[in-house]
N, C-alpha and C positions, 0 to 999 in steps of 0.2 A: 684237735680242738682249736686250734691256729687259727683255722680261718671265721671265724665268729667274734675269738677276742684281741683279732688285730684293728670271739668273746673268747655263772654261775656258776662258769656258771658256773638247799635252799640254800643264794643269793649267799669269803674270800681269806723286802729284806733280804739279802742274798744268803742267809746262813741257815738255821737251824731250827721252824714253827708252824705242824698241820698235819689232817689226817682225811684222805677221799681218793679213790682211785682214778677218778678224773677231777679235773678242770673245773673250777668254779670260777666263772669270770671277774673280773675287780667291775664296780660298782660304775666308775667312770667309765667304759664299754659297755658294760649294760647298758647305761642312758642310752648309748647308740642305737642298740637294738630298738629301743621306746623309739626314738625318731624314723627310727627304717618301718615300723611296722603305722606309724603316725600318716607315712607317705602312702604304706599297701591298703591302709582304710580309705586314703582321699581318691586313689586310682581306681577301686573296688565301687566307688557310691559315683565315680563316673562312669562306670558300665551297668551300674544298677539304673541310672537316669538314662545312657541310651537306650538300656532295651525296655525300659519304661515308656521313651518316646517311641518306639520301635511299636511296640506293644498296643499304644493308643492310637497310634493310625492304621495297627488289624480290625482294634475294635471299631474306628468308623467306618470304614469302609464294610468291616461285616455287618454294621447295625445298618449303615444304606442297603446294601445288598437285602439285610432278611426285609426292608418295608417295603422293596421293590418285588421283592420273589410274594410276600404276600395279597399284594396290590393283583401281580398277574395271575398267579393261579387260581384266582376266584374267576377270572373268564379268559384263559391264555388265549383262546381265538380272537375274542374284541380286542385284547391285549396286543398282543402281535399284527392285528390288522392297520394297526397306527404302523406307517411306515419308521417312523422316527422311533420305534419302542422297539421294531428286527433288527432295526438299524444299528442301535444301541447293544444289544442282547449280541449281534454280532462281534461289535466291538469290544464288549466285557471278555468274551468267551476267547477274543483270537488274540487280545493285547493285553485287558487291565490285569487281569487273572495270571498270566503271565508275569506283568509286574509286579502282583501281588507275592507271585510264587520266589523273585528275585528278592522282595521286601522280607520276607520269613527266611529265608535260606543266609541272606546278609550277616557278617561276622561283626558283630560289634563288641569281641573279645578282644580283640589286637592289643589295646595299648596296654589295659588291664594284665593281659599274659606276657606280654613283654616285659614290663616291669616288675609281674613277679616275678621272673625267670633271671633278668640283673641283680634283684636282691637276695635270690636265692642261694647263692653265692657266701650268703654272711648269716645266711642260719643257723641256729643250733645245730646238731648234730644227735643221734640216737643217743651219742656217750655224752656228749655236754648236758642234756635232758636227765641221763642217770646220776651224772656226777652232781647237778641240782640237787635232784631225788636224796643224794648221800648225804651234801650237806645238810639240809633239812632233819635227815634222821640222826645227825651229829650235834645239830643245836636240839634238839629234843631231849637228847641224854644228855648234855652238857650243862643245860639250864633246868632239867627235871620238869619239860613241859609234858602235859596228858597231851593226846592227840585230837581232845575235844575242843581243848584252849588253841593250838595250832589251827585245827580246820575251823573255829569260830573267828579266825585272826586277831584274838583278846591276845595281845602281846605288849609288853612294858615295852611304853614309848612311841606305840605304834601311830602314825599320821593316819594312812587310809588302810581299814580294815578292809581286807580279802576273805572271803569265806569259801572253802574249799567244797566238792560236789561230791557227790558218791564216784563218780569217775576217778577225781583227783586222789581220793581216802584209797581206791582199790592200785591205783598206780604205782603210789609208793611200796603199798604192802606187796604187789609184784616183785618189784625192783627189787627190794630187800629176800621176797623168793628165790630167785633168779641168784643171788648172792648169799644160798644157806644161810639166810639171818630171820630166822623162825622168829624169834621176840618181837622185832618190829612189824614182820608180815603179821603174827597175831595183832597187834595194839594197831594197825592200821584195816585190815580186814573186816577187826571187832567192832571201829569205829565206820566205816562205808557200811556195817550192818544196823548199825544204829540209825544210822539219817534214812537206811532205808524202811525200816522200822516207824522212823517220826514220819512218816512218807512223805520224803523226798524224791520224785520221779527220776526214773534214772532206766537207760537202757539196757543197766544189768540188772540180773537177777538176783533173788534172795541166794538159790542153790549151787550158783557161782562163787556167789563171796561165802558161803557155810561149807564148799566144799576145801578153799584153800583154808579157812578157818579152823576146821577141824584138824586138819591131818598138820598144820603149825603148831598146835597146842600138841598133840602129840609128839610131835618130834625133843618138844622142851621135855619130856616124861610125864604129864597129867594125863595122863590116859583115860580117867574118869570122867575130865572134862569134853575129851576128844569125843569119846561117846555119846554124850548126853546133846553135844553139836551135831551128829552124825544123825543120830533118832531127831533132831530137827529136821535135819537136811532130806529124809527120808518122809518124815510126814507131809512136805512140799514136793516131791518126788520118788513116788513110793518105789519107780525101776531105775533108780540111778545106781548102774552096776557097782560104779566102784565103791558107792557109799556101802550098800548091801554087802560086800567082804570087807570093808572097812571094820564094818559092824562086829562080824562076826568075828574079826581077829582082836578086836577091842576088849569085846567079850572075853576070848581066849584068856588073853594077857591079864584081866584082872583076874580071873579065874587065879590063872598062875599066883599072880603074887600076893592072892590070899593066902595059896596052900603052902609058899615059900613065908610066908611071917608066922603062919602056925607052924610050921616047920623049924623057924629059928634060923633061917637062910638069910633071910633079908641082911643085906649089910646096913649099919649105923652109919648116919653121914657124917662125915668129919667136919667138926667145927674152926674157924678161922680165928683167930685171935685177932682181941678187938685190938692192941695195939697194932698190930701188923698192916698201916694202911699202904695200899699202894701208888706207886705218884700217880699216875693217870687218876684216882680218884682225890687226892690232894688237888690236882693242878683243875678238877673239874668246882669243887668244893670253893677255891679260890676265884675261878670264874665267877660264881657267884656270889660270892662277898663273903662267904662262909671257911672258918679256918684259920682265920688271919692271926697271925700271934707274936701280938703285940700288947704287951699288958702297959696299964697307965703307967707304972714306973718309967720304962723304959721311954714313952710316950710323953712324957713328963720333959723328954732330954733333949727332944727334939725342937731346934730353932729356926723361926723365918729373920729375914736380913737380907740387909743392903749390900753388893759382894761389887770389889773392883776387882779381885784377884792380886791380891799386893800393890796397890796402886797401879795399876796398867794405866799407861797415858790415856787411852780409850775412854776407861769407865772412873776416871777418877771424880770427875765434874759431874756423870751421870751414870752411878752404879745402878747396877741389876737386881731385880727382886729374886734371894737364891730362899731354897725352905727347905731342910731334911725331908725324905720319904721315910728312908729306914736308916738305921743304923750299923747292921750288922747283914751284908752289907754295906757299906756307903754307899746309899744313893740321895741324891739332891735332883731336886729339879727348880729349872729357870723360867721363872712366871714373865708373859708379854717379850718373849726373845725373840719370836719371827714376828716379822707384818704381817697382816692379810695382805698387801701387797704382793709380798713375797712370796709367800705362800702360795698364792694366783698363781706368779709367774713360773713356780717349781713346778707346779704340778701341768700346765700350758706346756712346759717344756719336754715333761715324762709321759703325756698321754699320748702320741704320736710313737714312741719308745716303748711302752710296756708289753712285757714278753711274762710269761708259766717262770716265779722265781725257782732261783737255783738255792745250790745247797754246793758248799766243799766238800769233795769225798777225802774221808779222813786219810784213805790208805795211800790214793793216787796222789790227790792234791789237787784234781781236775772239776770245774764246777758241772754238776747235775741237776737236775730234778729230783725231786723227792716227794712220797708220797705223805709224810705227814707237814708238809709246808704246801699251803694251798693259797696264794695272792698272785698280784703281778708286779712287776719290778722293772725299773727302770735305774741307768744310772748318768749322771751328768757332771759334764769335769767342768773346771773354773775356768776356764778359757773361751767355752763354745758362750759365756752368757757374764757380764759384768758382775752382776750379784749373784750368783752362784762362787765365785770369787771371794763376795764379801759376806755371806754366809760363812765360809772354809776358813776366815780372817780371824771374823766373831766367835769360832769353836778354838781357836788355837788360842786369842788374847785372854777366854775365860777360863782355860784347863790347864793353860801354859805347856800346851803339849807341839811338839811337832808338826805340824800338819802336810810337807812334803812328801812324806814316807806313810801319809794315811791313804784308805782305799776312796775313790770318788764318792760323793755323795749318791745314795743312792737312796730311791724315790721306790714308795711302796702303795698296790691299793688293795687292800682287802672290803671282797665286797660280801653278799651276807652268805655265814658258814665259812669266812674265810678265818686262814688261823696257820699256827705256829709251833708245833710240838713243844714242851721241853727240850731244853738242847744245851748246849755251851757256845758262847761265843767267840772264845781262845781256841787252840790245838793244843788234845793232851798230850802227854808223853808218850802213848802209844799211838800217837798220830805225827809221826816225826815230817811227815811231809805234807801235812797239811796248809802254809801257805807259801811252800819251797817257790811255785812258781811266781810271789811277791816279790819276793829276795827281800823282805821288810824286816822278816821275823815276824814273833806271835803276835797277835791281837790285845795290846793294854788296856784299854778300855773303851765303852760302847758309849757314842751321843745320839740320842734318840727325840728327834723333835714330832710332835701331836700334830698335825696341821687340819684336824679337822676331829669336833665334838663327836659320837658315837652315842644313839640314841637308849641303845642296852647292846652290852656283851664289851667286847673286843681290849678287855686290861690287860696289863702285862702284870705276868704272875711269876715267881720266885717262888716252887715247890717245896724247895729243901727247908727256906724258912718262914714259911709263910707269910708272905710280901704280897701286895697287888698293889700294883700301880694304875688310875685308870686314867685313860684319853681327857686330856685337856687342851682345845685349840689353842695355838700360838704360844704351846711350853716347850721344855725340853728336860730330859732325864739325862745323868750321865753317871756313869760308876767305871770304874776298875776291873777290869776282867785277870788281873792279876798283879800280886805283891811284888812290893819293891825288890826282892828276890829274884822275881821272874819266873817264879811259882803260882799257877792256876791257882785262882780262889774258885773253889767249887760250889761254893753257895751262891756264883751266880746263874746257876742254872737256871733258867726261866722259859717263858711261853708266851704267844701271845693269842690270848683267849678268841673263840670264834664272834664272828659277829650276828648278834643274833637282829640286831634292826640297827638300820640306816648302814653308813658308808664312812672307813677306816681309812684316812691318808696320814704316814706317815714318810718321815724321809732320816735316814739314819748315818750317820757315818763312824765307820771301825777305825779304832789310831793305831797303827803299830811300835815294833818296841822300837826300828831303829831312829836313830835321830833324838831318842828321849834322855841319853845317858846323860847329858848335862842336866836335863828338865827337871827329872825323878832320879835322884841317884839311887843306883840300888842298896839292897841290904841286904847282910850277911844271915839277918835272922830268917826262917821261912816263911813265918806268917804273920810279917812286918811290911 
């Protein structure tokens, strides 16, 4: 997928957040593709206008031709006895006709197929197309959209609604085929049978989409429903072999497991206990603003303010706007701390850079890919750019941390369905060589600046305690990814939620512990 997001690819930090088995390009390459394909329209409407011009000078010369042929064959002898009308008929027959035959045969594809064939180069790919397909059915369950809201493009926040085709409805429920994911082939099948239903013209058939239809719902265990699909699919094609044993075995199996529940076979399904939630459904819950738990007390505690960081010569004359997020963790965030300026010129510097982000492998210590971290990632040291410099300046004089011993700035884009598993941003204890090849030591804490609004989806979320932070252009969040100890705090696990509309720039930088021993002296206590 390289050569597309040097791309979704539905539509995107070097550590630990996402879930798609390919490539969702970051938002910023996508535009590119918009302009590649901007250019394949303008090359495409100049071959459509030659062989238009092409085309009207067959048409005059056949519309002279048919007034002459009808002119003569009312008398071809008086006709032809005109010297100048053999004469003529000669010359059509032995030269013009021939150039006519050169005029029709003429390629006026050249530049058009040339030009597609250089940009071809930077197309999707079958797997970028799928790994779209994944994201999309990621933000579905993530945000809890029907697939009616999705293919009507009624989406929070949405600019220009898209409306999806019975084509595009059957495509995904494919893809999701293709990858034993029966739930979404039904809810996307069900839904390419509705539009075809409201009759929406479309070059597949009803007994196309009712046949993967059926045998999806089957596979989930509704057997009864699978049936009552099938006896459609049957009454629109009464010799469709495979439905006709479909049927029959449908039939079977309820049979059966009538005679197994009068029987007392049937097994009782096991119920889950409602406390027992799972993070993945936490950290989806939190996505959506659902979960959060923060009750007014604690809510009560929290303070905005003026912040120099103990008088720091910097912000003494012009402190910073700081504001609690949570408390437990501490997290703060810095309101109006990048430019758009600046901002411009990070992300100008990272889009020529951005590469599929990595992830540390906890056991090696070697950077990877991963498939629940789906952005792109760039990173930029203080030297290739003045203010990048003084960015790394402004993180150290506000945290009073270190910052020779931290990892470069690095630049992130998540574009839509991109995201961030739950993860940790320190090395646990059973991850002893997680950043050996630093020589820094662990990860103390994480500066995370927003450089760009998000029109729905894309907060960062804190599972364990129900935390969400969401995107604010030109802030920054910052916490502690462990105690003065030098003990993991574990409640920072976190995520960063999919993006379900518009486009995720952020740029982050890790500090580590060495260099901080004067900064933050440690403590003896563990969760001090």
């Amino acid at each position: 997928s390289q050569n597309i997001c040097s791309i979704l690819k539905m539509l995107g930090m070097l550590d630990v957040d996402d879930e798609v088995f390919l490539i969702v390009c970051s938002s910023g390459q996508m535009t590119d593709l918009l302009y590649t394909e901007k250019d394949l329209v303008t090359s495409l409407k100049d071959y459509i206008k030659a062989e238009e011009n092409k085309l009207e000078r067959v048409k005059q010369w056949a519309d002279k031709l048919d007034l002459l042929s009808a002119t003569a064959i009312q008398d071809p002898e008086g006709y032809l006895g005109h010297p100048v009308n053999a004469f003529k008929l000669m010359k059509r027959l032995n030269t013009e006709w021939g150039d006519l035959e050169s005029l029709v045969l003429s390629d006026t594809t050249d530049g058009f197929i040339s030009n597609l064939t250089i940009q071809r180069q930077h197309f999707p790919t079958d797997e970028d197309q799928t790994g779209a397909a994944k994201a999309l059915l990621r933000l579905q369950d993530t945000y809890k959209l029907d697939a009616n809201t999705i293919s009507t493009g009624d989406l929070p926040g949405v600019k220009y609604k898209s409306l999806m085709t019975v084509e595009d409805c059957y495509e995904l429920g494919k893809i999701a085929y293709s990858d034993v994911d029966y739930y979404h082939t039904e809810l996307w099948m069900a839904q390419a049978l509705k539009q075809l239903e409201q009759g929406e013209e479309s070059t597949l058939d009803k007994v196309t989409v009712l046949d993967y239809l059926s045998y999806s719902i089957y596979q989930q265990g509704e057997i009864h429903r699978a049936l009552e699909y099938t006896k459609k699919l049957l009454e629109l094609d009464p010799e469709h072999q495979r439905a006709k044993g479909n049927l029959k075995y449908f039939e079977f199996q309820l049979e059966k497991q009538k005679k197994d529940a009068e029987d007392g076979k049937e097994k009782p399904k096991k119920k889950v206990p409602n406390h027992l939630i799972p993070e993945r459904t936490k950290y989806e819950m939190l996505c959506r603003g659902e979960g959060i738990r923060m009750t007014p007390r604690r809510q009560s505690r929290l303070f905005c303010r003026y912040y120099d960081n103990n008088h720091n010569p910097m912000y003494v004359l012009a402190p910073v706007k700081q504001q609690d997020e949570w408390d437990r963790p501490y997290i703060v965030r810095y309101l109006d701390i990048i430019s758009d300026k600046e901002m411009d010129k990070v992300k100008q510097l990272a889009k020529p850079r951005l590469r599929r982000a990595t992830i540390s492998n906890p056991i090696t210590g070697v950077l990877e890919t991963a498939p629940y971290r789906i952005s792109k990632s760039a990173w930029l040291t203080g030297y290739e750019d003045p203010m990048i410099d003084k960015i790394n300046q402004r993180i150290e004089d506000l945290t009073g941390l270190e910052m020779d011993t931290a990892e470069e700035l690095q630049v992130a884009n998540y574009g839509v369905g991109g995201q961030y598993e739950p993860h940790f941003d320190f090395g646990r204890k059973d991850e002893p060589d997680a950043f050996k090849e630093l020589g820094t030591g662990n990860r103390i804490a994480t500066w995370l600046f927003y450089m760009s609004d998000v029109a729905a989806g894309g907060a960062t979320v804190f599972p364990d305690v129900g935390a969400a932070v969401w995107p604010q252009k030109g802030t920054a969040v910052f916490w502690y990814n462990l105690f003065p100890s030098g003990e993991g705090d574990y409640s920072t696990r976190h995520a960063a939620c999919p993006v379900l509309v518009g486009n995720k720039w952020v740029s982050n930088k890790w500090i580590h512990e060495r260099g901080q021993e004067w900064r933050r002296p440690c403590s003896l206590n563990e969760t001090e």
